[in-house]
N, C-alpha and C positions, 0 to 999 in steps of 0.2 A: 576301559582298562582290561575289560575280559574280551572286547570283542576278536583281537587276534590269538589269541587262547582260542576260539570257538569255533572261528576261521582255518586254521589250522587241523583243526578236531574233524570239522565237516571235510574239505578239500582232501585227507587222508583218508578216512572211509571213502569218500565216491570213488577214488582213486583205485581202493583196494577193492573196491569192488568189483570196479570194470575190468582190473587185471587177473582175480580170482575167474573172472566167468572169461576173458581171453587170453592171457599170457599164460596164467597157471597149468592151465590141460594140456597147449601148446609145447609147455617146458616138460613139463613130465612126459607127454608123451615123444619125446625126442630125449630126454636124460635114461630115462628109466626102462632099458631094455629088457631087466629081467626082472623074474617076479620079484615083490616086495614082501617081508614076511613084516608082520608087527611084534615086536618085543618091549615086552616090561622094564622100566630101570629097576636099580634096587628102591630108586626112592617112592617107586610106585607102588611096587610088591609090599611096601613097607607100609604106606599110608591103606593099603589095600587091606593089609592083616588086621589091622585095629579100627578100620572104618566097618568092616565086616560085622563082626558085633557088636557094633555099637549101632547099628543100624538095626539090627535083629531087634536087638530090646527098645528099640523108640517105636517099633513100629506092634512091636507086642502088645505096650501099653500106650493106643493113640491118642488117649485120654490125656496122660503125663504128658506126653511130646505138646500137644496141643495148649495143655495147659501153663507149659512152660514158656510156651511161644508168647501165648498172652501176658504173661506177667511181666516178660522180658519188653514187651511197649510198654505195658503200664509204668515199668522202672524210669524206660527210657522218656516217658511223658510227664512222669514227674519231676526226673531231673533237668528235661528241659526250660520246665517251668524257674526251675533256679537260674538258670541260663540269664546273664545281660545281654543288650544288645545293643549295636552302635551302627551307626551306616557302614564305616571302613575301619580297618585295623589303623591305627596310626603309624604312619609312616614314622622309620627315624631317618631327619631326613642330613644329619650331621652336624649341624649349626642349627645356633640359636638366636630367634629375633628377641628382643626388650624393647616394648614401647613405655617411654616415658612421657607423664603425663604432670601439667602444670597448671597452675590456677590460670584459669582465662584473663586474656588481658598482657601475659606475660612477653615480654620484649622479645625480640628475634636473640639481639645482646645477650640478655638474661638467661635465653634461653638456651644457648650456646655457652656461657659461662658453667652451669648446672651441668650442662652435659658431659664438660670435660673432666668435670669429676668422675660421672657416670661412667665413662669411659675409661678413666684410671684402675676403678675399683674395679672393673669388669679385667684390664688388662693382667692386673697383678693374678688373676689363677691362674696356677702352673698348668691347665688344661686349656687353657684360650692364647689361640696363636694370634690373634691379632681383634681388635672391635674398632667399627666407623659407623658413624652417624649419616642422618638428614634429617633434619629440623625444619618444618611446615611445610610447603608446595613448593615441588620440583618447578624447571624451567617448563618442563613441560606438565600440562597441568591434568594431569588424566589421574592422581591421585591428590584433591584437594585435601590438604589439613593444615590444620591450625599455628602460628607460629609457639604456641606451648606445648603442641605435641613433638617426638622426635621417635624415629626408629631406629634403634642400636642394632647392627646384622654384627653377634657376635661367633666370627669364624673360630673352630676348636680344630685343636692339633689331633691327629690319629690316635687312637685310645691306645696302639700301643706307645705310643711317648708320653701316655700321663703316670702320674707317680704312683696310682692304682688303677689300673685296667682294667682290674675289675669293677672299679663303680658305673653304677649303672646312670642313663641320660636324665632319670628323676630325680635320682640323690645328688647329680652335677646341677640341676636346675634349683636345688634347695639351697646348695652349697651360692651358690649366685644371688638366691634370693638373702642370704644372711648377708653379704658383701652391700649388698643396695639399701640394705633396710636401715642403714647407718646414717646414709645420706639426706636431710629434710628439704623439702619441699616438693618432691616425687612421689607419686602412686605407677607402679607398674604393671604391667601386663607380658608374660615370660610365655614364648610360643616360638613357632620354628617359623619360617620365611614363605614359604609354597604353604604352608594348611593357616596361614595368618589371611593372602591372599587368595585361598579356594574358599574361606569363608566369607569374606568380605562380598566375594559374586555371590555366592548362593543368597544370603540376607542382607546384606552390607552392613554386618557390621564384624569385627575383627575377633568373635570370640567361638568357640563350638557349641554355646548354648544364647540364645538372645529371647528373651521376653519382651516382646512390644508393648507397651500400654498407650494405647490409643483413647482421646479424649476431645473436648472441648477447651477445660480451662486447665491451664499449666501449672499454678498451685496446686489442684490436686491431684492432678498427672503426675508430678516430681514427688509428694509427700508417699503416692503409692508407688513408687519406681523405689523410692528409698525402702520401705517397708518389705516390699521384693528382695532388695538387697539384703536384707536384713537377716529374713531367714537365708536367701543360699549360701551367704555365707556361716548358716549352721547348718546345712548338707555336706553331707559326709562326698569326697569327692571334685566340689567344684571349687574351683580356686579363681584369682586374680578375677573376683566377683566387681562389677565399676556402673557405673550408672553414667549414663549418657549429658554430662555435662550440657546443660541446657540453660544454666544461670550464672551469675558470677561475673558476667563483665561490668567492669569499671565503665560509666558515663557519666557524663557534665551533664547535668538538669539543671536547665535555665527555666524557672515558672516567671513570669512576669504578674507581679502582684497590682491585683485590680485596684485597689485601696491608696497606694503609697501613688499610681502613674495619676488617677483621679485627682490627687490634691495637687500634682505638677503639671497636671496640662498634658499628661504626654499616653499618646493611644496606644492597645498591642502592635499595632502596625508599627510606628517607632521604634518599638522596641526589636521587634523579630528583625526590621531591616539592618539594624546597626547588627545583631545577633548576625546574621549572613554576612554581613561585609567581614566583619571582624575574627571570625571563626572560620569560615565557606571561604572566604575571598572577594573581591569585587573586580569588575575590570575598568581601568583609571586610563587606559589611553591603548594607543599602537605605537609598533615601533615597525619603521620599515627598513627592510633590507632588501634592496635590488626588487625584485616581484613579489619578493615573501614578505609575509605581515605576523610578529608575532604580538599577541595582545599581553598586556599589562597586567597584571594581579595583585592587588593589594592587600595584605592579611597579615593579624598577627604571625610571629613568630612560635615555633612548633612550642619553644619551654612554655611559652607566655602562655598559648593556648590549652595546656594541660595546665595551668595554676590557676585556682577559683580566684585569688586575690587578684593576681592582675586580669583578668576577665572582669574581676567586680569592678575594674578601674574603668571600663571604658567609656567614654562619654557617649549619654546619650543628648541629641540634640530636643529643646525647647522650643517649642511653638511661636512663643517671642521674641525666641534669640537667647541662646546662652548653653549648659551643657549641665547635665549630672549625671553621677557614676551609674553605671549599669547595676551596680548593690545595692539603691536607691529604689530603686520601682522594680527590681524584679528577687525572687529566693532564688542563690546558686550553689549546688553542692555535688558532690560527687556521688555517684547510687552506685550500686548492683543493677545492672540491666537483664535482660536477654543476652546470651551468649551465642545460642543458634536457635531456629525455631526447626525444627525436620517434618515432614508430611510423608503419608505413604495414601494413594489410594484417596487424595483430597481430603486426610483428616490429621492433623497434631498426633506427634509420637514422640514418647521417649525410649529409651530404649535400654534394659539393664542386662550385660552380658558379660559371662564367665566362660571360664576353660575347663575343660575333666581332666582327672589325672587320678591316676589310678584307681578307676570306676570305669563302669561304661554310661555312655548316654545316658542311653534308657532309663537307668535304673538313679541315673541321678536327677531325671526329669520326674520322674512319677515321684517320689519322696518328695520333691520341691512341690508339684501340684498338689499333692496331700495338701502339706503343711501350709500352701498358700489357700486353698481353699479354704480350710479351717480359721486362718488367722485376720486374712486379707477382706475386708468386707470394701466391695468397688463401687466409688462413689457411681448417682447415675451418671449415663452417659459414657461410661469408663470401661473398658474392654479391655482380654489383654489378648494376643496371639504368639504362639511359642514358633521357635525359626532356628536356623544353623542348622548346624549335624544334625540336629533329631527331625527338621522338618526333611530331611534327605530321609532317614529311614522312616520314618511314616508317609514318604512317599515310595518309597522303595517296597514296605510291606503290602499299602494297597495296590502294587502293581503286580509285586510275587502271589498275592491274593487268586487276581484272577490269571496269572500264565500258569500258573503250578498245576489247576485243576484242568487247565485245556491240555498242559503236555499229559497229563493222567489220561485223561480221555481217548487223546490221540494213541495212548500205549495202548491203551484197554484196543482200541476200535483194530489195532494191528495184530496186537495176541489173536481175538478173535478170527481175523483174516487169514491167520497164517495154521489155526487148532480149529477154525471152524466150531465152536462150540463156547459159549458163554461161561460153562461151568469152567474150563479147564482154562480161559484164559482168566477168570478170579482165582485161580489155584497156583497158576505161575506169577499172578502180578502182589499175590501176598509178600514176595520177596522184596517188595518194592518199604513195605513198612521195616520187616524183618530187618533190612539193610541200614534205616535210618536209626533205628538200635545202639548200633554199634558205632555211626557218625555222633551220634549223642554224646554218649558213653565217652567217647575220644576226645570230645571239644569240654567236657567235666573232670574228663584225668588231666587235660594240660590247663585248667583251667582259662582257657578260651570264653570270649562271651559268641553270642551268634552275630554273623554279621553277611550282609551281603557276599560276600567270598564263601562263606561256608553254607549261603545258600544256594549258590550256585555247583557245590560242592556235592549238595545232597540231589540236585539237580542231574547228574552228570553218573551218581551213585546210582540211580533208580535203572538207565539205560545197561547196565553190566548186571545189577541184578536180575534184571528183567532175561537178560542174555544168556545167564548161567540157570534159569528156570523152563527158559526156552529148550534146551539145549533135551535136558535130562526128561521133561516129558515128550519129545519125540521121540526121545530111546523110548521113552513108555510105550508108545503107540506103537514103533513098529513090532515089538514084542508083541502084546495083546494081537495086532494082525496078525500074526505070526501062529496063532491060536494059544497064546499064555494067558494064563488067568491074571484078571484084574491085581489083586494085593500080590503076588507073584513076578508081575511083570513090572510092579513099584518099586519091588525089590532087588531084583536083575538090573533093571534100566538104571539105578543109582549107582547098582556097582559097574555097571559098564561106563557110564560118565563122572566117574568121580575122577580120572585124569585130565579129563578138558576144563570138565567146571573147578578144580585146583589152578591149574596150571591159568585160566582164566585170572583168576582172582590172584595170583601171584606175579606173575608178569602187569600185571594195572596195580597194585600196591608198590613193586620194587620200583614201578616208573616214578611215585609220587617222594618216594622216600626223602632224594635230595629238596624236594621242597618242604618236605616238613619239617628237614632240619636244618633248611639254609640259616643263613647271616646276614647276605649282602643285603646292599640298594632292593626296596621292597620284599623282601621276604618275609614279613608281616603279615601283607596281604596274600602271602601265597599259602602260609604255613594253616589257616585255617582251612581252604581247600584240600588242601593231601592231607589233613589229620581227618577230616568228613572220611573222606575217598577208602583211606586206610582203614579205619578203625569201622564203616560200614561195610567195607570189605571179607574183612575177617568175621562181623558176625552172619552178613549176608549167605557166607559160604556154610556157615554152621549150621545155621537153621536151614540154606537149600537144602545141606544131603541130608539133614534127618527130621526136617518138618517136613518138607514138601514131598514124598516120598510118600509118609505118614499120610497129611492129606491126599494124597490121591488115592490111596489104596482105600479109603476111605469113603471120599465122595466122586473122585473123577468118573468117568461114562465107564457102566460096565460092557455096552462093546461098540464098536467104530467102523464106518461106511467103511465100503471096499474101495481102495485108491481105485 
């Protein structure tokens, strides 16, 4: 998703680079025949009068400056810690799917009967332009399911044709859920069409939270999948919470009783054989046609074969000759079976999974593992593993784990290369924390949680801070060359770069602007990036002219090899 974002990022710098060192000089020295004087706008002159002492007094008392800096992470660390977190912002993606769910067993008929109510009620809101169904496995068979499941794709008309435009896509999904909730013999699951199907790949199953409970024996697998359910559905957050139907079909159990075939002479074998002709089919002869040969089947009829009573009718044949009912020597009743068995990894799974809505992830996963740790005691043998959205960002954090500290590294190894001097590139790469301050701060005012997007945000932050600290200790340095004293040439050098390190950080904020207040198709995922970018921006810029300054006058080298 980010990668053409970062392709584009990279191929414009290299670009600008190689035109900076040969197109640039080329133009100028062909444009610019006469001399160039530099002048100040007003807007300069202006930030120039009020940055001036404010500058004088951060660095009078480098104590304060320093100590403000610190406290400004500590803020910023705490409030990240209130921070949720999700792998991606949710798309909206305009439509709404509804899976409806029926007791196993349930007729394709039946099941299409049901639905066209489903569909009724879904039709009549004045904000649904239209809802279709599919009920069990397409022709093509790459999404197996059930004929009592059905997926309703309900299309909505453009928010400005609804009769409030301003309701939002969660209060439209409530409003839906009170429309269905009328209807008996459905359990639903309310989700959008594309994150119904990016979740099904990542874990396969259809929800953005999945708890596996992995086991041996299926009684206590299903008693703890229920007891799972139990509590998320007292989590704040997760909703159309369903347990993986794993019991519940309808079967005909024929036991052939040992006792009753004993006094009539007649073996299991007897019995099972008539049980396959009768049920199975048997083949009774051929029929031919030209070369083709089709064979013969004999079998009850479909009603007969669902009816215990005419099943119990069927004769079975005697060893002497003669016949009695198949009710006679064997017990037939209809059960509860198995309805599916699932494996992952060569072991029995069930599987209990919900959706979040208005919560993040994270934060409705850790509440749920509290509360199941505490209450859930897991038979042996009985495992559970957490999956969906959250297994994305805890794969996503141990991979930002290790990149974040190798791009750190890689900044530090270049500051150094480029200041020669260890002290002075920790003194410009402070701005790198300085900077995430104010990405904090930004993703707490809009109430954002963290997410991949604004990690990549704070990613992208670090590179412009790093740039705008760059900048202002090389003014440092060549001052000090220059024969200026240390804390003197801190101060000089700030005021000479406080146009570039502005104007830096203002053109990269005004770029991000339209993403952080778009609307359209994905804008979601972009708005937590330019709100990092932004809102790190501004305080990166604050603390460079009047910490960084402060620290060098401070600790940076009191003097510097001769170019």
């Amino acid at each position: 998703m980010f990668e053409p974002m970062a392709l584009t990022v990279i191929i414009a710098l290299v670009f600008a680079f190689i035109l900076s060192l040969t197109f640039v000089p080329a133009a100028i020295a062909i444009a610019l025949s006469k001399r160039v004087e530099e002048k100040e706008s007003w807007a300069v002159t202006f930030l120039r009068q009020r940055y001036g002492p404010g500058l004088d007094k951060a660095m009078r008392r480098p104590s304060l400056t320093i100590g403000v800096a610190i406290g400004a992470l500590a803020l910023a660390a705490a409030a990240f810690s209130t921070l949720g977190q999700e792998f991606l912002p949710q798309l909206d993606e305009g439509n709404v799917l509804v899976q409806a769910v029926r007791i196993p067993g349930t007729s394709v008929d039946q099941s299409q009967a049901m639905q066209f109510q489903v569909e009724k009620a879904l039709a009549k809101a004045p904000e649904v332009r239209f809802a279709f169904s599919r009920t069990g496995t397409s022709e093509i068979a790459s999404d197996p399911m059930p004929a009592n499941a059905t997926d309703t794709f309900v299309i909505l008309k453009p928010k400005r044709e609804w009769p409030d435009p301003g309701l939002s896509k969660e209060e439209l999904v409530e409003r839906l859920e009170k429309r269905l909730s009328s209807l008996p013999g459905n359990t639903y699951e309310i989700t959008q069409p594309i994150q119904m199907r990016f979740n099904e790949l990542i874990a396969g199953v259809r929800g953005d939270i999945a708890i596996k409970v992995f086991g041996d024996d299926f009684g206590e697998m299903n008693a703890t999948a229920e007891r799972i359910a139990a509590i998320l559905r007292k989590t704040r957050g997760a909703a159309d919470v369903r347990v993986e139907q794993t019991a519940g079909l309808p079967m005909l159990d024929i036991r052939p009783n040992r006792t009753a075939m004993a006094r009539v002479g007649v073996t299991a074998g007897d019995v099972q054989d008539t049980v396959a002709a009768a049920i199975g089919g048997r083949q009774a002869g051929v029929i031919f046609e030209g070369d083709r040969r089709f064979p013969v089947v004999i079998r009850m009829a479909e009603s007969a074969r669902s009816n215990p009573t005419a099943v119990g009718q069927v004769p079975v044949p005697l060893a002497g000759g003669g016949f009695v009912p198949l009710s006679t020597v064997a017990d037939i009743a209809v059960v509860d079976g198995p309805n599916q068995i699932s494996r992952e990894n060569g072991k029995r799974r069930v599987v209990v999974q919900a959706n979040v809505r208005d919560r993040d992830v994270a934060g409705v996963v850790a509440d749920a593992r509290e509360a199941i740790d505490d209450q859930v005691k897991l038979p042996a043998g009985t495992y559970l593993e957490w999956g969906g959205q959250f297994e994305n960002l805890a794969s996503a954090r141990d991979r930002l784990a290790l990149v974040v500290p190798i791009c750190f590294v890689v900044i530090l190894l270049l500051l150094y290369g480029a200041l020669g001097s260890v002290r002075d590139a920790a003194i410009v790469f402070t701005g790198v924390p300085l900077a995430l301050v104010g990405g904090v701060l930004a993703l707490v005012l809009r109430g954002m949680p963290f997410s991949i997007s604004a990690a990549v945000g704070f990613i992208a932050l670090s590179g412009i801070a790093v740039l705008n600290g760059l900048v202002m200790v090389s003014s440092i340095h060549d001052l000090m060359r220059a024969g200026m004293d240390r804390a003197l040439a801190a101060h000089q050098g700030a005021l000479a770069r406080l146009r570039p390190v502005a104007m830096t950080a203002l053109v990269a904020s005004l770029g991000f602007v339209p993403m952080a207040l778009g609307h359209g198709a994905g804008a979601e995922v972009q708005k937590p990036l330019a709100t990092v970018v932004i809102g790190g921006l501004i305080s990166a810029t604050l603390l460079t002219l009047f910490v960084l300054p402060t620290l060098y006058a401070r600790f940076g080298r009191r003097e510097l090899p001769a170019r």
